[in-house]
C-alpha positions as CSV (number, residue, x, y, z in Angstrom):
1,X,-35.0,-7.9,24.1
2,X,-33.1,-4.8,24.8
3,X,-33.7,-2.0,22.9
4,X,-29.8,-1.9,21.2
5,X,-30.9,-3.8,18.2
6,X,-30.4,-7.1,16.5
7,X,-27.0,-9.1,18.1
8,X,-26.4,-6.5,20.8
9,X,-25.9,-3.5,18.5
10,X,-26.2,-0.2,18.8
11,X,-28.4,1.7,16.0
12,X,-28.7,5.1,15.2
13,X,-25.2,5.2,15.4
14,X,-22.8,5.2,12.3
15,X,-19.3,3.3,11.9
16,X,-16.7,5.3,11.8
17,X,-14.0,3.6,8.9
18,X,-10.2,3.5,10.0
19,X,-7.8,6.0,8.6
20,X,-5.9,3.8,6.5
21,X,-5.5,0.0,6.0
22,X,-8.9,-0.1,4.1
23,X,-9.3,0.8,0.3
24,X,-11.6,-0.5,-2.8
25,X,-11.0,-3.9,-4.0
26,X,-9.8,-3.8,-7.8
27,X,-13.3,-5.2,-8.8
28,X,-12.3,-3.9,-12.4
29,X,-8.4,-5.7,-12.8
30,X,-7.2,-2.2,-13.3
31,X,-3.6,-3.2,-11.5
32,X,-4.0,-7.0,-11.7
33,X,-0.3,-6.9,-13.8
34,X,0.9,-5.0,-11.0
35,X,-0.2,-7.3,-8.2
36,X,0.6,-10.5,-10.1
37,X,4.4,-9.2,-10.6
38,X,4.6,-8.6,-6.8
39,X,2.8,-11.7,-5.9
40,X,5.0,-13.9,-8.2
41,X,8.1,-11.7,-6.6
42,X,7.1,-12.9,-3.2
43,X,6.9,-16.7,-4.1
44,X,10.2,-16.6,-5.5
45,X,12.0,-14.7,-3.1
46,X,10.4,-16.8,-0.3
47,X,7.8,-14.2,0.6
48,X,11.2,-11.7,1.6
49,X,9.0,-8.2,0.8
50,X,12.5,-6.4,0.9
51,X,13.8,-8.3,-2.2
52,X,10.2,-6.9,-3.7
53,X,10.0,-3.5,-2.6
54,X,10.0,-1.7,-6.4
55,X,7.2,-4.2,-7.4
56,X,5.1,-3.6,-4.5
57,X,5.6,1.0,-5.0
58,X,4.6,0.1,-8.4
59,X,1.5,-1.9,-7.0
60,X,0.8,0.5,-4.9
61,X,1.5,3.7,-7.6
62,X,-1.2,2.1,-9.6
63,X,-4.0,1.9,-7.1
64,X,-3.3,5.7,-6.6
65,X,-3.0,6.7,-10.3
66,X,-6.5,4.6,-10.6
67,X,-8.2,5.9,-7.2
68,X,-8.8,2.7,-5.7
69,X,-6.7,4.3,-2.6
70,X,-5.9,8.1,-1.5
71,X,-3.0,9.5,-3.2
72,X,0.1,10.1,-0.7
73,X,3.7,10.7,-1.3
74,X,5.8,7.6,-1.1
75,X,8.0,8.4,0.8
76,X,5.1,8.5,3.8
77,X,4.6,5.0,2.6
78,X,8.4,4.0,3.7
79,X,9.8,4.0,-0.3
80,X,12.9,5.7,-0.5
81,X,15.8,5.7,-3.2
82,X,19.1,4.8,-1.7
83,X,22.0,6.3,-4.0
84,X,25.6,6.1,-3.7
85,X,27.7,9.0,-3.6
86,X,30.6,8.8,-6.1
87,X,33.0,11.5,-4.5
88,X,32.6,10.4,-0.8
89,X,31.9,7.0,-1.0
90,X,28.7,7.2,1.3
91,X,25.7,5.4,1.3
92,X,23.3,8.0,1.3
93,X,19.4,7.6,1.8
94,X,16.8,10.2,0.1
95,X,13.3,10.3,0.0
96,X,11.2,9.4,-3.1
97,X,9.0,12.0,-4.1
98,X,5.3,11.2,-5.8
């Protein structure tokens, strides 16, 4: 048996988690509303996540305000507020602030 451990494995040495991508599950239901309302948004907009973008910021606003994931601005998350100029006529694009 080599001397790496059980199934090949290295001990003594510690896993290092990735940077993002993995958070706490919402053992409590703290943003179950949240989730459900983006869930249901999916199903009827044949899973089109662009049709359910304000559902899923609020989804993911709720995690952050409840620490089951690192607060970050959301507009480093891809959310941002597309307003229409009235004296030009331009579609402008802005970034959402936390």
């Amino acid at each position: 048996m080599s001397a790496g451990g059980a199934f090949g494995g290295n001990r003594g040495l510690s896993p290092v988690p990735p940077e993002k991508g993995v958070f706490p599950l919402d053992h409590m239901h703290l943003c179950d509303l949240d989730k459900k309302e983006y869930l249901s948004c999916l199903k009827t907009s044949g899973h089109q996540s662009e049709k359910c973008r304000l559902f899923s910021k609020k989804y993911l606003e709720c995690r952050m305000e409840k620490n089951l994931m690192a607060k970050q601005d959301m507009s480093e998350l891809g959310f941002v507020k597309e307003s229409n100029l009235e004296a030009s006529g331009e579609k402008v694009t802005e970034r959402i602030g936390n």
